[in-house]
N, C-alpha and C positions, 0 to 999 in steps of 0.2 A: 145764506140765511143766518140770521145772527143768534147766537147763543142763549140761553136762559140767564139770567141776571146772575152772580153772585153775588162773592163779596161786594158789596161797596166801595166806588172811585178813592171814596179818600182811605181804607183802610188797605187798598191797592197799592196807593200813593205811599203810604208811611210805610209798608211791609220793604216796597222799593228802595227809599229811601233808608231804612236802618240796613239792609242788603245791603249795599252799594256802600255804606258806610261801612260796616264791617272789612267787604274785600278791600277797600281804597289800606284799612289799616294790615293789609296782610294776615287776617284771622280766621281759624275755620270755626265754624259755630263750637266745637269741643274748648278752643282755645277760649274762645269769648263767655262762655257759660262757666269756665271755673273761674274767671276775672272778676267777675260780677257774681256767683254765687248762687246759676241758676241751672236747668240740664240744657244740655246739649239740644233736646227734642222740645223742652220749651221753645228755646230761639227759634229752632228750624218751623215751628208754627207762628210764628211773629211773622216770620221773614216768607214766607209762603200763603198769608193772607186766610190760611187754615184755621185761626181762632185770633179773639183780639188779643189788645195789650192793656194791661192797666196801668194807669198812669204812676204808680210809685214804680212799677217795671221799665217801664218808658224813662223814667228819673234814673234808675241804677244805669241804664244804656250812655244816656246822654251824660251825667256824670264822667263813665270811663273814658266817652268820645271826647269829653271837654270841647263840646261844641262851642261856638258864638251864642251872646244871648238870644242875638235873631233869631237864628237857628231852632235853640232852643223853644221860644215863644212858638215860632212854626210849625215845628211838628207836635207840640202838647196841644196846639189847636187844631188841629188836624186829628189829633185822638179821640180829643173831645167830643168829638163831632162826628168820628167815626161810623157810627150806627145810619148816619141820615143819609138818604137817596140823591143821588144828583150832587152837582156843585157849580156853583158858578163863580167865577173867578173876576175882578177885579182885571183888566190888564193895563200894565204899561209897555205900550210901545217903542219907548226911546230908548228899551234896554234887550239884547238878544236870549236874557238870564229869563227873562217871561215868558218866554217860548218852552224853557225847561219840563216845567211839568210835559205839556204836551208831549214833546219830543221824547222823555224818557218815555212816557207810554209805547209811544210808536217804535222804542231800542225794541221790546218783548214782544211784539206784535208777530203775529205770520202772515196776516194781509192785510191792508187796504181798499176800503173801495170810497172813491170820493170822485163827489159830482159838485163842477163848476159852472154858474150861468155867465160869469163872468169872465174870468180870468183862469190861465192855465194854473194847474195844481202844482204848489212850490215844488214835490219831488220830482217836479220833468221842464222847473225851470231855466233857461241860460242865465249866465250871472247878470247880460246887459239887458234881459228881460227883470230878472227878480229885481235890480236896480232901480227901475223905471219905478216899476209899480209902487217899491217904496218910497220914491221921491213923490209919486204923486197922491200918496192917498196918507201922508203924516208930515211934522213939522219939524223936522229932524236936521240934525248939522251934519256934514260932510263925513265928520269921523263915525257918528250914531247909523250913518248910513251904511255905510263899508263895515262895520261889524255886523250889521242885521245880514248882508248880503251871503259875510263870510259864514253866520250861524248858517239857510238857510242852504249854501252848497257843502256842505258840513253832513247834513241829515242826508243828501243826495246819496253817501254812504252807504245807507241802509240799503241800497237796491242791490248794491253788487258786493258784499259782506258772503263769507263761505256760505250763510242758507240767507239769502237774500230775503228780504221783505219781497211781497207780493204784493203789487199795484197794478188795481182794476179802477182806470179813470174815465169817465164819460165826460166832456166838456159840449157847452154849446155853441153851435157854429160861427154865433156872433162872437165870440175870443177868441176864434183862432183867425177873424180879420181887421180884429181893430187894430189901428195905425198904433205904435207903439215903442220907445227907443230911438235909436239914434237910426240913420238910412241904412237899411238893410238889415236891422236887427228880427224885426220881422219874419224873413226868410230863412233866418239863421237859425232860428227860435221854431220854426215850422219843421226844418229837414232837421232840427235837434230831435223833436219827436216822432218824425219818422224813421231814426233811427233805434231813438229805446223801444218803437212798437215791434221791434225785431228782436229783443231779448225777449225768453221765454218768459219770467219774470213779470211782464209788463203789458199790460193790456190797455188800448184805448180804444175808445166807440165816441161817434161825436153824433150829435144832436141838431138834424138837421133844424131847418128852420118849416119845413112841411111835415114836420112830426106831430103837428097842433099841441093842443093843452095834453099837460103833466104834469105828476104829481111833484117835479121838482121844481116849478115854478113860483115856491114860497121861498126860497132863498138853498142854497150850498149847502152843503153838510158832508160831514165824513164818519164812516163807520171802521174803528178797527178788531181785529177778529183775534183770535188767540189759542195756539191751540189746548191747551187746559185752560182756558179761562171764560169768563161770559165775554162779551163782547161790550164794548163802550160808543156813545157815539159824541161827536164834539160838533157844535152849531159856534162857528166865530162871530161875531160883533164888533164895531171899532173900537170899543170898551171896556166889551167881557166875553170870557167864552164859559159856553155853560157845556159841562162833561153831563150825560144821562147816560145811566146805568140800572132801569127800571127794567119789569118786564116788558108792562105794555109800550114805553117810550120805544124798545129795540125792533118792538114787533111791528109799529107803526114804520119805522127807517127801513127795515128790512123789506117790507109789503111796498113801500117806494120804489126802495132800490131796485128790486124787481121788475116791478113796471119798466124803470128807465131803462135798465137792461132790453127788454123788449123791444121799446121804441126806439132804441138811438142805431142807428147803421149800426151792424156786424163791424167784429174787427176787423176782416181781412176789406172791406168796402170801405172802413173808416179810413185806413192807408191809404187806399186809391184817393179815397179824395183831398186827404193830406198832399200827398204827391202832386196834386194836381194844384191847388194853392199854390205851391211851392214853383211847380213851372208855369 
């Protein structure tokens, strides 16, 4: 079940991102708070999503980082806007840096649960599968492809990390036989996941096709969980992805989620019939 709302995606986003700035420059919040002139327990609520930032506060930060002007631009608009629910994002595909956002969410995360009518879930996919998919669904050169592929076995990481991300995947039966890759990728890509459904970590339930109507049947979505935090859910688009972080948006994914849970095979029946695909 997913969390009560908190903070705000975007004031999530920036707490993250001035975090991760600070450690990249080797500083503990004591250090950086007499650099700039502010406490110690100010920053540590910055950086913890605990209360916001004002923006001349935000200027003494970004001053000492001597960000890029981008940079800059990005996160003062991001402040800006701080207060407001949801987000939706603009994406470009041709670049693996547009995945960012996402994926750091998913760095803090402690589970996952994502449901595909499609197509299997990038963290449980082989490389000559995630290849495919991206050659066929964007307009991409050779090299834009082979970085995307390397981003996305990259995040594969997070599964087996000392406290491993948590992934709870339900897919539908029609992805795990469409023809797909080169000969044999298929098969490869099938006993790839009936191998991670044997890490404890890693659950998968697949969705028959005599399960009838569900409530996932308006498109994929993914929810992730946090353990001190509300819970976020991301719907992707070829275009944009829109992050919600409301109450009732969670409470409606969460009451899906459930459901699918329900209707898709058991894990330990989902395997068997993985296995059997496979032979």
């Amino acid at each position: 079940m997913a969390r009560r709302a908190g903070p705000s995606v975007r004031s999530r986003r920036l707490a993250y991102l001035l975090r991760r700035q600070r450690l990249a420059e080797g500083l503990t919040a004591a250090d950086l708070a007499r650099a700039v002139g502010m406490s110690a327990s100010k920053i540590s609520r910055f950086e913890s999503s605990e209360s916001g930032i004002y923006l001349d506060d935000l200027e003494k930060l970004l001053d000492f980082y001597r960000l890029s002007k981008k940079r800059r631009v990005e996160l003062l608009d991001i402040a800006r806007h701080a207060e407001q629910r949801g987000w939706l994002r603009l994406s470009n595909t041709n670049l693996p840096e547009d995945w960012q956002t996402w994926t750091d969410f998913e760095d803090e995360a402690s589970a996952l649960l994502n449901y595909e009518p499609l197509a299997l879930p990038g963290l449980l996919q082989t490389p000559e599968y995630t290849r495919a998919i991206i050659e066929a669904t964007g307009q991409l050169s050779a090299r834009e492809v082979d970085s995307l592929v390397s981003a996305r076995m990259a995040r594969q990481g997070l599964l087996s990390k000392e406290q491993p991300l948590v992934l709870h995947a339900i897919v539908e039966e029609s992805a795990l036989t469409r023809p797909i890759g080169p000969e044999g990728a298929l098969e490869r890509q099938l006993r790839y996941l009936v191998d991670a459904a044997a890490r404890p970590n890693i659950t998968i339930q697949v969705m028959s096709h005599d399960a009838g109507l569900h409530a996932g049947l308006n498109g994929p979505f993914v929810i992730l969980e946090y353990d001190s935090e509300a819970s976020l859910v991301l719907v992707e688009h070829k275009t944009v992805n829109l992050f919600m972080d409301e109450d009732a948006q969670l409470a409606v994914y969460a009451s899906a989620w459930d459901e699918l849970v329900r209707k898709a095979k058991e894990p330990s029946d989902s395997i068997k019939f993985l296995q059997t695909l496979v032979a």
